[in-house]
Structure formats: C-alpha cells, structure tokens
N, C-alpha and C positions, 0 to 999 in steps of 0.2 A: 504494500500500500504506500503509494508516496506521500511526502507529507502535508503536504495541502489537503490532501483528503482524512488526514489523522487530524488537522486542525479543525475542518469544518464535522467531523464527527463527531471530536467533543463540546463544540458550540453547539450542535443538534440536540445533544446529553445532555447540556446547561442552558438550552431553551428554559423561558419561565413560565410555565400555566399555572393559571391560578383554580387550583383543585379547592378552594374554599368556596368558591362561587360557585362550582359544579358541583361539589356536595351537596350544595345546597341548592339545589336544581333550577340555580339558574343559567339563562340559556347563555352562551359562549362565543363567540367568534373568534377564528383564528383567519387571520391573512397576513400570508410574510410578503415581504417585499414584491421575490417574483413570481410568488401564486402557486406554478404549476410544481415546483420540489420540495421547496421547505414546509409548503400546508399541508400535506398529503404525511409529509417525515412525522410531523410535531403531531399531527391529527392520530395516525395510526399509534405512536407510543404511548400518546395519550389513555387510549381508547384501549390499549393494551394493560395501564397499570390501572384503571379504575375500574375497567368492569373483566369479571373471571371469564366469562363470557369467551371473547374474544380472543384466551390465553388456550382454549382449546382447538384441533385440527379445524372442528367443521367453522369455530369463531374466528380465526385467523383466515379461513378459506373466505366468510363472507367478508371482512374488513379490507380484504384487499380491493373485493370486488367495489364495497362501497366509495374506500377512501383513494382506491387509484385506479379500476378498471369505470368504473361511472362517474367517478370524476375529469376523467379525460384525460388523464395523464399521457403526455408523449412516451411510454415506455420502453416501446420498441425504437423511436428517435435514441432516447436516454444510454439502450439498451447498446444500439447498434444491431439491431435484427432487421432494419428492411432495406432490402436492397434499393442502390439509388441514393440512400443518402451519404453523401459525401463527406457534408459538412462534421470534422472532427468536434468543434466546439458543440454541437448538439450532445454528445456521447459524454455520459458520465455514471459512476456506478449510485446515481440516486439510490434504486432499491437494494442493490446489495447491501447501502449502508442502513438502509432499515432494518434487514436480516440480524448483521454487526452489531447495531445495537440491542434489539432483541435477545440475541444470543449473550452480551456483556448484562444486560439485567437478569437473564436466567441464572449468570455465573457469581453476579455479584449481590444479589437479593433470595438465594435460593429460600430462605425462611418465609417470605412474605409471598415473593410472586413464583408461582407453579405453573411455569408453560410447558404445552403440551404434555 
C-alpha cells in the first residue's frame, strides 16, 4: 500500500460522526467534499458499528448494495474493471479500503464489534 493511501485511511478511521444524534434517532446527513468516495466510506463504517445488522454476511451483502451499488458509485471506474477507461486518475482502491478498515475494527475491537 503506498503511503498516501495509508494516510487517507487513517483520516477515513478519524472521520467524526456524531453517534449521539443517531442514538438518538435523529436523522443524519453525511456529504464529504467529493460525494461519490468518502460518503459511501464514512456511511458504510458507520452503519457497520451501530447496527449488528449489517456486521452479518446477508447485512454486509445488503449495505453494499445500498451504500454503493444504488448509490451510484463509479466502482468499476474506481475499480479499473471497464474497458475503455483510460483515464488513471479515475482508478483508486476506494472499496478495498472499506474492506481494510472493516477488517482493522474486527482486529482491533474484537470484544465489542462481531463481524461476520
């Protein structure tokens, strides 16, 4: 991993939501700068530490769907899966680092958060 992606990793880790307003069911909005990467990053880890829900195969299977296949995410741009696209700056491992982090709060919260 180079380290510009180690860098915006742990700014993704140190996003700040405020879990005191969603306790308490009020309603949230999230919009980072450029919309299409960091909303979808910050939204799904979100969404992974407050409800168990989501920390299961079939909850993770639908959060993707919600937070980045019906959200519109460029994935396959991000991904570099469709042929034709050229352009290198499209191409970044957005979801990988969703994965990355997922995996670092399994390792490093294992008492509280139980995925999959």
């Amino acid at each position: 991993m180079k380290d510009g992606q180690v860098i915006f990793l742990r700014l993704l880790l140190q996003s700040r939501i405020d879990f005191e307003c969603i306790s308490l069911h009020f309603p949230v909005v999230v919009h980072c700068s450029d919309g299409w990467d960091r909303t979808p990053q910050i939204v799904s880890l979100a969404q992974l530490m407050l409800d168990p829900y989501y920390r299961s195969i079939d909850g993770f299977r639908t959060l993707v769907e919600i937070c980045w296949l019906d959200f519109g995410h460029k994935m396959a741009d991000r991904n570099g899966t469709i042929l034709g696209v050229d352009d290198p700056n499209e191409r970044a491992p957005i979801f990988l680092q969703v994965h990355i982090s997922v995996f670092l709060l399994k390792c490093n919260f294992t008492d509280i958060i139980h995925i999959f």
